[in-house]
C-alpha positions in Angstrom: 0.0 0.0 0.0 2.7 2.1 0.8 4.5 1.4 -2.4 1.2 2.3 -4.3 0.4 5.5 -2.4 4.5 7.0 -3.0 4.0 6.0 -6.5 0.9 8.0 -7.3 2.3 11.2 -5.3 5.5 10.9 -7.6 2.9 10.9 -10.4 0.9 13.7 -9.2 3.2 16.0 -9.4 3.6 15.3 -13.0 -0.3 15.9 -12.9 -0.5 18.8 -11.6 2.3 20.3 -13.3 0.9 19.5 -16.6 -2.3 21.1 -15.5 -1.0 24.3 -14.9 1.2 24.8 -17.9 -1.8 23.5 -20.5 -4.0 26.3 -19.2 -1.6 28.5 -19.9 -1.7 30.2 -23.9 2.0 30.6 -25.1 0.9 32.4 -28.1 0.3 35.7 -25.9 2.2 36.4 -22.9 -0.6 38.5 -21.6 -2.8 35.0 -21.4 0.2 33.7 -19.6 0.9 35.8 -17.1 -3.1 36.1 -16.3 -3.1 32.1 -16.1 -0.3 32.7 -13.5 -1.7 35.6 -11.3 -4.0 33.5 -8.9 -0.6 31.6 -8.2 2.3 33.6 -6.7 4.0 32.1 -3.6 6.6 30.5 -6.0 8.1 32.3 -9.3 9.3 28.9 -11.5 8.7 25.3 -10.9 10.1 22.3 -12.7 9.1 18.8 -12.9 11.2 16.0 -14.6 9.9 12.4 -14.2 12.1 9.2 -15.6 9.4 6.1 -15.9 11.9 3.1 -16.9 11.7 -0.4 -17.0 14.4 -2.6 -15.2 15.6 -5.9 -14.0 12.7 -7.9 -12.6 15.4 -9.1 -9.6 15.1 -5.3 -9.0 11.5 -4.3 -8.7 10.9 -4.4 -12.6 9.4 -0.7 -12.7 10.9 2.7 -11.1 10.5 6.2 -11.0 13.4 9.0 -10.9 12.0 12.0 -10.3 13.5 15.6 -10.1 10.5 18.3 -8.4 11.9 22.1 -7.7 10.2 25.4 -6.8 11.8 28.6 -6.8 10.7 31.9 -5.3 12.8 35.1 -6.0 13.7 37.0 -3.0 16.1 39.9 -3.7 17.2 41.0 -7.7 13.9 41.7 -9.5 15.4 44.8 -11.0 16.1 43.4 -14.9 18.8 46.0 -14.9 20.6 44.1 -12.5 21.7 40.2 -12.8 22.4 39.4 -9.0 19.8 37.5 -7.4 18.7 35.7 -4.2 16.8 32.9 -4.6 14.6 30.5 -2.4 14.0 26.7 -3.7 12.2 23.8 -2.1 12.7 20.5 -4.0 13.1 17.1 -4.2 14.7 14.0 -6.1 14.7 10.2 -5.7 15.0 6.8 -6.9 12.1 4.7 -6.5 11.1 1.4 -7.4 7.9 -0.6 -7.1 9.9 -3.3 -4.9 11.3 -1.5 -2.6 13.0 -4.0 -0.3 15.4 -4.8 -3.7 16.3 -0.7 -4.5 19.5 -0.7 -3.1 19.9 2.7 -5.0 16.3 3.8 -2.4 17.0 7.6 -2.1 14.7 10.6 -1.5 16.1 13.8 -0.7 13.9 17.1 0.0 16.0 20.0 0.2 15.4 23.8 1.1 17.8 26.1 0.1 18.6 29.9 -0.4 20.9 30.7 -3.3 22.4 34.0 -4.3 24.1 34.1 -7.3 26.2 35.0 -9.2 29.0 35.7 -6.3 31.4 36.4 -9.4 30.9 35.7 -13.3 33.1 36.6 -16.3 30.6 38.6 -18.8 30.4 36.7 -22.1 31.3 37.7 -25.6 28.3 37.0 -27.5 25.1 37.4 -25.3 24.4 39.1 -21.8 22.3 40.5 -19.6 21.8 42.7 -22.0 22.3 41.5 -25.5 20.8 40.6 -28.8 18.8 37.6 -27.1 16.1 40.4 -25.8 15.5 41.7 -29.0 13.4 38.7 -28.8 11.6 39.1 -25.6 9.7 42.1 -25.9 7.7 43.8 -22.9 4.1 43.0 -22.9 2.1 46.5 -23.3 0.2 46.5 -20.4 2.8 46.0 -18.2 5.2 48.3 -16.2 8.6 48.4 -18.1 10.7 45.5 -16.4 7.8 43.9 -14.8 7.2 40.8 -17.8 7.7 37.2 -16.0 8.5 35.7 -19.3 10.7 38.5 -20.4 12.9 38.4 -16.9 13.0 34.8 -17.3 14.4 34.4 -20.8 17.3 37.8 -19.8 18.4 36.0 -16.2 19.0 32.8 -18.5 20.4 34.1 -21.0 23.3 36.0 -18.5 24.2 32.6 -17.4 24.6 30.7 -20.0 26.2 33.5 -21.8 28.8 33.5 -19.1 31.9 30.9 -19.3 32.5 31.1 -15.8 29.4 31.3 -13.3 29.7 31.7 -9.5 27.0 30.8 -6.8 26.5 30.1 -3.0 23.6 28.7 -1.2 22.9 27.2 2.2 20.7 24.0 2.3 18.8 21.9 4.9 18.6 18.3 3.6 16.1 15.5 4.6 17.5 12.3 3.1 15.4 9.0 3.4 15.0 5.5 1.7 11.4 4.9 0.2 10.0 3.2 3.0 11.5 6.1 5.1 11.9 3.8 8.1 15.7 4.8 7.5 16.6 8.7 7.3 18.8 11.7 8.8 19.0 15.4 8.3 21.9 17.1 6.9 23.1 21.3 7.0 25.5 23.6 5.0 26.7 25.6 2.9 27.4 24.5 -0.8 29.8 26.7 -3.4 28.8 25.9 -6.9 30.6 26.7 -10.4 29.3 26.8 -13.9 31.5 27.1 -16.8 32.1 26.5 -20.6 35.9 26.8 -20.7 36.1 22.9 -20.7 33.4 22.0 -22.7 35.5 21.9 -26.2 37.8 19.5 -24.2 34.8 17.2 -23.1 32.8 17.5 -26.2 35.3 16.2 -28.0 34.9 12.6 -28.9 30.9 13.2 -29.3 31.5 16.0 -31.5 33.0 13.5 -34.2 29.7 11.8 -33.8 27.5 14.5 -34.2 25.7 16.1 -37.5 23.5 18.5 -35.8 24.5 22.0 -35.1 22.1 23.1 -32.6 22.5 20.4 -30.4 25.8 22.0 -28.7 27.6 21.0 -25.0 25.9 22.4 -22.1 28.2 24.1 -19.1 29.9 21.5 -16.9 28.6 22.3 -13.5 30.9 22.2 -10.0 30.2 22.3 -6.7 31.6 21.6 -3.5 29.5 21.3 -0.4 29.6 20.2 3.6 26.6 18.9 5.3 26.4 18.4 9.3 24.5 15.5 9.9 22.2 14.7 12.2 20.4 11.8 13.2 22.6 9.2 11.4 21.9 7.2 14.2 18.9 5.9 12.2 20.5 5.1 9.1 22.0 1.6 8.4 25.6 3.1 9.4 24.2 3.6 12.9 26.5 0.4 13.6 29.9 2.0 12.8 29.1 5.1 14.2 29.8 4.3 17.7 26.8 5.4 19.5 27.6 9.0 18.1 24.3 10.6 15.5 26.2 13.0 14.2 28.3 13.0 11.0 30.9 15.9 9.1 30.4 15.0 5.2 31.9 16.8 2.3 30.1 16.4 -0.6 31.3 16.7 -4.3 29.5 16.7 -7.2 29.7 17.2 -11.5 27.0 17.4 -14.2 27.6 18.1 -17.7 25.8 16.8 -21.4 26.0 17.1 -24.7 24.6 16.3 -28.2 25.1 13.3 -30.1 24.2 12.1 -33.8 21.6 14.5 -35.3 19.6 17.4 -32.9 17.4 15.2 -31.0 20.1 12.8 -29.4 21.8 14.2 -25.5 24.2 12.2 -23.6 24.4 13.1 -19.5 27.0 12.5 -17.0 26.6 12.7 -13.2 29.3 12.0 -10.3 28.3 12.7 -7.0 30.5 11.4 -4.2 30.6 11.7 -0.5 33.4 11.7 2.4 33.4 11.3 5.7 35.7 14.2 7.5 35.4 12.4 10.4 37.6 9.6 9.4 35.9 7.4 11.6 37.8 3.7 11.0 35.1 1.3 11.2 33.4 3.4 8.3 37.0 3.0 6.2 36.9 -0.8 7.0 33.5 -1.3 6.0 34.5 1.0 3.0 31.9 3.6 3.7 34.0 6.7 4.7 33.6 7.6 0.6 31.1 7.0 -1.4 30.3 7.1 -4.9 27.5 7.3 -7.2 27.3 7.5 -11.0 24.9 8.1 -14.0 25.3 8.1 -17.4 21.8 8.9 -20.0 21.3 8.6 -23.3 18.3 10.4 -24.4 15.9 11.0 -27.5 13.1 13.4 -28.1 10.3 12.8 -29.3 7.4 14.9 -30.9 5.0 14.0 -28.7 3.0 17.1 -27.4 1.7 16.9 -24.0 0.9 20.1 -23.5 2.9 23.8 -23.8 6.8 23.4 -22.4 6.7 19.7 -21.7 9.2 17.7 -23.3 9.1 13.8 -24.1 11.9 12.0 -24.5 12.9 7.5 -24.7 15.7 7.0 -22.7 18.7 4.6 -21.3 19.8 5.2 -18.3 22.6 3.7 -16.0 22.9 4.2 -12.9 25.3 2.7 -10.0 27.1 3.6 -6.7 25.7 4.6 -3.2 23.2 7.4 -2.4 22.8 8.7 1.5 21.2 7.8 3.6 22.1 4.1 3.8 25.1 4.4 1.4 24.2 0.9 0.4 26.2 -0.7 -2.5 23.4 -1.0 -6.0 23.5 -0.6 -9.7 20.6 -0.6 -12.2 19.9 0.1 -16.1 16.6 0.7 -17.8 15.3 2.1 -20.1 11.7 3.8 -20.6 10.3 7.6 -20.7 11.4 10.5 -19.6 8.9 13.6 -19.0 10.0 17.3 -18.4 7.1 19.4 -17.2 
């Protein structure tokens, strides 16, 4: 039942994400912005839901999901491109037979961000560039006060830039699907974005690829330390010596690029975790770093679900450990991937 009911929430949100952009018309901003005036507590929200099908030995259906809200706190002035941000989200890997996900990871997070703490300006686009020449202000609103507008310029500064800056402090609750295992975790996290190495990735992929719109995204950085807190009721409680608490560093990368014609992405992910601690009995039981990997292959497809969402068939590998158990697990599937 349990199963079931986490399983149908994970769905939901899909639901109700897809509701709210289909009533939405994105041939006039002025419809858009009306469709979004009852609903203010949060300025952005994302959705991305992987439904693949695996190894029977491992549950034979899961769910990845990816949920984020964002609110804007400080930097609504389009003039200026520092911001302060607040997000609630979520991510985890889910599978109908839970007892056999040795990859079982939900982690909510809160976090406020200000960005960018330094950026080199790029060449070609800005915060002020040819991209806006395409976003024009909506009539019947105050100068500088378009959603859509603001949206489109803040992105546009970032990706522009090869070198991108941010900050955030986070407060973490991490639990396996069942959630009879979980802890909380607290800190800062310093995070870089930059294009300087993506010829050097893209590389061997850009051989393989025809299309010339389907380009490198920015390799992403970051370097983070959590204080943890109720470890005690995790599986390491064992080699933890009666003690709940936990120093953890936290490293992670992201970057993807195109492959074959413009519909074909490749994504990497390494996210690893150390204890600074150095407790031993977590180094004997190999558990004082911990690793986890992902690799995607992805397709889109012209499916149209509504405005904004994105369809895509996918492969997907994943393998390593994932707090809070840390537990040892690999799987591949492959199935459909939905971006709301």
């Amino acid at each position: 039942m349990k199963r079931a009911l986490l399983l149908i929430s994970c769905l939901g949100f899909g639901s109700l994400a897809a509701a709210q952009t289909t009533g939405a018309d994105t041939t006039a901003k002025k419809s858009m912005v009306e469709a979004s005036a009852s609903f203010k507590v949060f300025d952005k929200y994302g959705l991305k839901v992987d439904l693949k099908f695996i190894d029977p030995e491992k549950g034979s259906f899961g769910i990845d999901y990816q949920f984020q809200l964002d609110k804007k706190l400080l930097g609504k002035d389009p003039a200026k491109i520092n911001k302060l941000n607040l997000s609630l989200g979520s991510r985890g890997f889910v599978t109908v037979a839970e007892d056999k996900n040795k990859n079982s990871s939900l982690i909510s997070e809160i976090k406020l961000e200000g960005q960018p703490l330094f950026h080199v300006k790029g060449k070609d686009l800005g915060p002020r560039s040819t991209i806006d020449a395409l976003a024009d202000d909506d009539p019947e609103l105050p100068p500088g006060k378009d959603p859509l507008v603001q949206q489109i310029r803040d992105q546009a500064a970032q990706v522009a830039s090869p070198l991108w800056l941010s900050f955030n402090l986070h407060a973490k609750h991490e639990t396996t699907q069942d959630f009879r295992n979980y802890d909380f975790a607290f800190g800062p996290q310093l995070s870089v974005s930059t294009s300087y190495l993506s010829s050097i990735l893209d590389f061997p992929f850009g051989l393989l690829r025809a299309a010339k719109n389907n380009n490198p995204r920015q390799l992403d950085l970051s370097v983070g330390y959590d204080y943890v807190t109720g470890a005690n009721k995790t599986s390491l409680a064992p080699l933890l010596e009666d003690s709940k608490f936990m120093n953890r560093l936290n490293l992670k990368a992201e970057w993807e690029t195109g492959i074959l014609s413009g519909n074909e992405r490749i994504a990497f992910l390494f996210d690893s975790y150390y204890d600074l601690d150095r407790n031993l009995l977590l180094k004997n039981a190999g558990k004082d770093w911990n690793y986890f990997y992902m690799i995607r292959i992805e397709k889109l497809l012209k499916i149209n679900l509504g405005p904004g969402t994105k369809t895509r068939v996918a492969i997907k590998y994943t393998a390593g450990e994932l707090p809070p158990n840390f537990d040892k697990g690999f799987v591949l599937g492959g199935g459909f991937s939905i971006d709301f």
